[in-house]
C-alpha positions in Angstrom: 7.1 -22.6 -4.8 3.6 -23.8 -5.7 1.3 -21.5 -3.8 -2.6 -21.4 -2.3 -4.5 -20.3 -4.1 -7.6 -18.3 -2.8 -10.8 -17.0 -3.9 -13.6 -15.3 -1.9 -14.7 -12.1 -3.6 -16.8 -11.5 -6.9 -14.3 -8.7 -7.7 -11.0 -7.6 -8.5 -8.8 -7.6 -5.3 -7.4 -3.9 -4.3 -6.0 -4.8 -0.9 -4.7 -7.6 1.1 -2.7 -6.9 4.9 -2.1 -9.3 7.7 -2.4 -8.9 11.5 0.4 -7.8 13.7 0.6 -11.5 14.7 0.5 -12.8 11.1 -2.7 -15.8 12.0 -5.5 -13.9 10.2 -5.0 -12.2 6.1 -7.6 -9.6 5.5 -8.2 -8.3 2.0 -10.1 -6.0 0.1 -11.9 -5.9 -3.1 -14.2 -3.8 -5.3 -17.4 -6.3 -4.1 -20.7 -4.0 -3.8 -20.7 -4.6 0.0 -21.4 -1.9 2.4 -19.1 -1.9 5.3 -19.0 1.3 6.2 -21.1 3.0 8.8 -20.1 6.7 8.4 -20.7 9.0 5.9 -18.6 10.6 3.6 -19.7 13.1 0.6 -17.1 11.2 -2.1 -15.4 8.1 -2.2 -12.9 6.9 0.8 -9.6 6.0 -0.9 -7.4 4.9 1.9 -8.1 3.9 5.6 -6.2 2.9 8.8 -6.1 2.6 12.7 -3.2 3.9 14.9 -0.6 1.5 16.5 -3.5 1.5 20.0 -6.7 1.1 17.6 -8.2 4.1 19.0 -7.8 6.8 16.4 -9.1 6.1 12.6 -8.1 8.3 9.9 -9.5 8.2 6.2 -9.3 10.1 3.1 -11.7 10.8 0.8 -11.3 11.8 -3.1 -11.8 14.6 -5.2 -15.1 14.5 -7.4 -18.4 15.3 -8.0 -17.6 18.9 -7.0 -16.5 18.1 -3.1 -12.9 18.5 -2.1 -10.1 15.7 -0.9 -9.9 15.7 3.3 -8.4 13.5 5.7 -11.0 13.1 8.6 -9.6 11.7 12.1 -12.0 9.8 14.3 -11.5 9.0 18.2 -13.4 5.9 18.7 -13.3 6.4 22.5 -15.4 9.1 21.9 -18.7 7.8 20.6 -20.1 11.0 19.5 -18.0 12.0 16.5 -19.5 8.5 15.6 -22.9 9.0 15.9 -22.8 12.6 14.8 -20.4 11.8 12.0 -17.9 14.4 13.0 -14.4 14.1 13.2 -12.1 15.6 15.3 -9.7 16.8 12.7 -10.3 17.3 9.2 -7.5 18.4 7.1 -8.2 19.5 3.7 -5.6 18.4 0.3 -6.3 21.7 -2.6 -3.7 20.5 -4.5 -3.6 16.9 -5.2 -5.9 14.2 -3.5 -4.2 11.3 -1.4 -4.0 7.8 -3.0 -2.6 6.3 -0.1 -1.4 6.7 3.3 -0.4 4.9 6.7 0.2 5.9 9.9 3.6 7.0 11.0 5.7 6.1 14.5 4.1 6.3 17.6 1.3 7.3 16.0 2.1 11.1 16.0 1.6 11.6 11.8 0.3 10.0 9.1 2.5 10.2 5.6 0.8 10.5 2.3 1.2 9.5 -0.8 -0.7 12.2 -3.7 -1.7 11.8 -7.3 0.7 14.2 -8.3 3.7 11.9 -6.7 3.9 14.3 -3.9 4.6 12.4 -0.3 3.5 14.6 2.9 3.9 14.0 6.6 0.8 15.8 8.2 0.2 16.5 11.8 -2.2 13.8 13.8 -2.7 16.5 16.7 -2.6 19.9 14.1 -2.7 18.6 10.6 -0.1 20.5 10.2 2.3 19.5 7.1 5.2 18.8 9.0 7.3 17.8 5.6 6.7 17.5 2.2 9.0 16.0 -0.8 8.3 14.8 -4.1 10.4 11.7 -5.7 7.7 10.6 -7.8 6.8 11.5 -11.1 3.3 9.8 -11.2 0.6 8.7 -8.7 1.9 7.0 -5.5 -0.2 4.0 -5.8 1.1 2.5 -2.1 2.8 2.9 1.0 3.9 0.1 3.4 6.3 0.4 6.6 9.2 -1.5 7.6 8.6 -3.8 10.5 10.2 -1.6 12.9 8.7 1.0 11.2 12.2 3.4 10.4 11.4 2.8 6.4 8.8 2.9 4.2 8.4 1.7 0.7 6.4 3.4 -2.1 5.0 2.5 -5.3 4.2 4.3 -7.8 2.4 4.4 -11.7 5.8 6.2 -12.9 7.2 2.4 -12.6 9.2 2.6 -9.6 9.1 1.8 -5.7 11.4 4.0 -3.8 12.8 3.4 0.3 12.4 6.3 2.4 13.5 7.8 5.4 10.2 7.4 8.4 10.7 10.4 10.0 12.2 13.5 7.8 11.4 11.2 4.3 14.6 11.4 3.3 15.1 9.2 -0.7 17.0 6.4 0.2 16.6 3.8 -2.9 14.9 3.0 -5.9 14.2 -0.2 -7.4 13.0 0.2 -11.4 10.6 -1.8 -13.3 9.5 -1.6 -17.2 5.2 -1.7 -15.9 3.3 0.5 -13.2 3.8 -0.1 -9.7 0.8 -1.1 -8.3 2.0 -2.5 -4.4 5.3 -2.7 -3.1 6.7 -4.8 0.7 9.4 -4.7 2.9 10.7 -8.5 4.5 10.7 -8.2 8.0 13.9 -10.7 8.0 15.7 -9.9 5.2 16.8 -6.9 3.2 14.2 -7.8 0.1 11.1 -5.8 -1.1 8.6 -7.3 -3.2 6.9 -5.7 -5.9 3.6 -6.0 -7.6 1.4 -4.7 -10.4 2.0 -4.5 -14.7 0.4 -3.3 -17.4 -2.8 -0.9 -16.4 -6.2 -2.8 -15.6 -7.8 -1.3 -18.6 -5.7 -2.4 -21.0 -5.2 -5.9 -20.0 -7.5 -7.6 -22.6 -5.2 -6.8 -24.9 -2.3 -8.1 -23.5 -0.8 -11.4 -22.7 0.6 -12.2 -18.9 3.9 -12.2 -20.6 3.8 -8.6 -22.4 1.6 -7.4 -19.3 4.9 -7.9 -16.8 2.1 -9.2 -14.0 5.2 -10.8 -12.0 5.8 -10.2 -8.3 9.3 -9.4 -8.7 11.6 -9.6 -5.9 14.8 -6.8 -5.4 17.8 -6.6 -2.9 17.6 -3.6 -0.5 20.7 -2.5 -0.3 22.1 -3.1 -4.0 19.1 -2.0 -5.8 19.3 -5.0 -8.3 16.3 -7.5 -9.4 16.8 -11.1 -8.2 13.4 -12.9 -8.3 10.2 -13.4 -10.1 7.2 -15.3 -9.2 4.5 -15.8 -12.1 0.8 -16.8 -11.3 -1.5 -14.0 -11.6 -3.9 -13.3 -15.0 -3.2 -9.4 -14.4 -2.2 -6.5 -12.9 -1.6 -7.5 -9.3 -3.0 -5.0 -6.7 -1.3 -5.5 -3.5 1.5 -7.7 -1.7 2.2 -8.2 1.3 4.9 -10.1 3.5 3.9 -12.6 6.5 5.6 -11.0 9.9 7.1 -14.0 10.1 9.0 -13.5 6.7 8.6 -16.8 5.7 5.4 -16.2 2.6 4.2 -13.5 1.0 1.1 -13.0 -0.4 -0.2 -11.4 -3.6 -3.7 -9.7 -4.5 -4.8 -9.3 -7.9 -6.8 -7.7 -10.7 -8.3 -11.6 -11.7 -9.9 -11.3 -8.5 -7.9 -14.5 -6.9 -5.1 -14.0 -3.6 -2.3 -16.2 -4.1 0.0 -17.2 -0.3 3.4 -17.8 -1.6 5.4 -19.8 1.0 9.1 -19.4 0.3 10.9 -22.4 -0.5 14.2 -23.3 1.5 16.6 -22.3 -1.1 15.2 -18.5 -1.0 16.3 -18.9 2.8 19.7 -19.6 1.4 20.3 -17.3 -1.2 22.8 -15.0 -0.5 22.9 -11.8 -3.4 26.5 -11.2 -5.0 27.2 -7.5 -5.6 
C-alpha cells in the first residue's frame, strides 16, 4: 500500500477532513497564517459548521486570565459578524474543550474536555443535556460515524472509545501502548483507524519504532488490533477515512499528509474472532 505523499505547509499538521463528497481533502497546520476574521480573547481550539452550513460554533481556551466559551454564530445573520457577537455563548468553569463536533440534525454539539469529560450541550439553550466521563486523560478527538449514530474518541490516556450519538452511552474501547492523538470510523466496514504515539515533545529522543507513530487499524465489534501502516517520522495528528471507504488519510507531526489507498486484499479480509 505505497501511499501519496503530500506536502504543502511549513508546519506540523493538526488537522486533515474531507468533504461530504470525498473530491476535495482539507487540512490544517500550525502555519502563521491568519484565516480568521473574528475575534476571540484566547486561542480557538476546535471549529465546525452544522449539517446546512449556516450555524458555526467554536471554542476557545483557557489562558492568559480569560475563561473557555463556546460561541455560536448564524451566518445568515450578518451582524453577529460584523459586530463579533454570537448568538450563544456558553461558558466551560471546569475544564476547557479540546474538541468537539456537531451532533444529529444539528440540535447539539458533543464535547470532548481536558479532564476526559464528554458533554452534549444545547445548540438552541446551551444547556448540558448529558454529561459522562470514560476518559482518564485529555480527549484529543472526536469523529462521527457516517450515519452519524456513533462516534469515536481519542484520547492522551491511550485509548479511543465508540459511543452512543445521542445519550453517549460506552460502547467499545480499543487500547494502545502510546497517546491517542486521532481516531476514524470506515463508512463500509466495521474498522476504526487510529493515529498518534509518543508526545511531540519528546520525539527527538525517540526512534519511529519506540515512538509507536503507526496508524493502527482495529475491528469494531471484537475490539482486537489487526493492521498497522508505518510511514510517518512522528506523532501523527489526525486521520481520516475517504467517504468512499476505499483510502484513508494520515496527518502528521513531520509536517507531511500521507493518502493511503487500500490495497485489494484489505477488501478481502475477513477478522476471525
Amino acid at each position: 500500500m505505497k501511499p501519496i505523499l503530500l506536502q504543502g505547509h511549513e508546519r506540523s499538521i493538526t488537522q486533515i477532513k474531507y468533504n461530504r463528497e470525498g473530491d476535495l481533502l482539507f487540512t490544517v497546520a500550525k502555519d502563521p497564517k491568519q484565516l480568521a476574521l473574528l475575534k476571540t480573547n484566547s486561542a480557538v481550539r476546535t471549529c465546525g459548521f452544522d449539517f446546512g452550513g449556516n450555524i458555526i460554533m467554536f471554542s476557545t481556551d483557557k489562558q492568559m486570565g480569560y475563561q473557555c466559551f463556546v460561541s455560536f454564530f448564524d451566518l445568515r445573520d450578518p451582524s453577529q459578524i460584523d459586530n463579533n457577537e454570537p448568538y450563544m455563548k456558553i461558558p466551560c468553569n471546569d475544564s476547557k474543550i479540546t474538541s468537539a463536533v456537531w451532533g444529529p440534525l444539528g440540535e447539539c454539539i458533543i464535547a470532548g474536555h481536558e479532564s476526559g469529560e464528554l458533554n452534549q450541550y444545547s445548540a438552541k439553550s446551551g444547556e448540558v443535556l448529558v454529561n459522562v466521563k470514560e476518559h482518564s486523560r485529555q480527549i484529543n478527538d472526536i469523529q462521527l460515524s457516517r450515519d452519524m449514530t456513533m462516534f469515536v474518541t481519542a484520547s492522551k490516556d491511550n485509548t479511543a472509545k465508540l459511543f452512543d450519538s445521542t445519550t453517549l452511552e460506552h460502547q467499545k474501547t480499543f487500547r494502545t501502548e502510546r497517546p491517542v492523538n486521532s481516531a476514524a470510523l470506515s463508512p463500509n466496514y466495521d474498522h476504526v483507524v487510529l493515529g498518534g504515539g509518543q508526545e511531540a515533545m519528546d520525539v527527538t529522543t525517540t526512534s519511529t519504532r519506540i515512538g509507536k507513530f503507526e496508524a493502527r487499524f482495529f475491528h469494531l465489534a471484537f475490539e482486537e488490533e489487526f493492521g498497522r501502516v508505518k510511514g510517518h517520522f512522528g506523532p501523527i495528528n489526525s486521520v481520516a477515512f475517504h467517504p468512499d471507504g476505499k483510502s484513508y488519510s494520515s496527518g502528521g507531526e513531520d509536517g507531511y499528509v500521507r493518502i493511503h489507498y487500500f490495497d485489494p486484499q484489505y477488501f478481502e479480509f475477513e477478522f476471525e474472532a
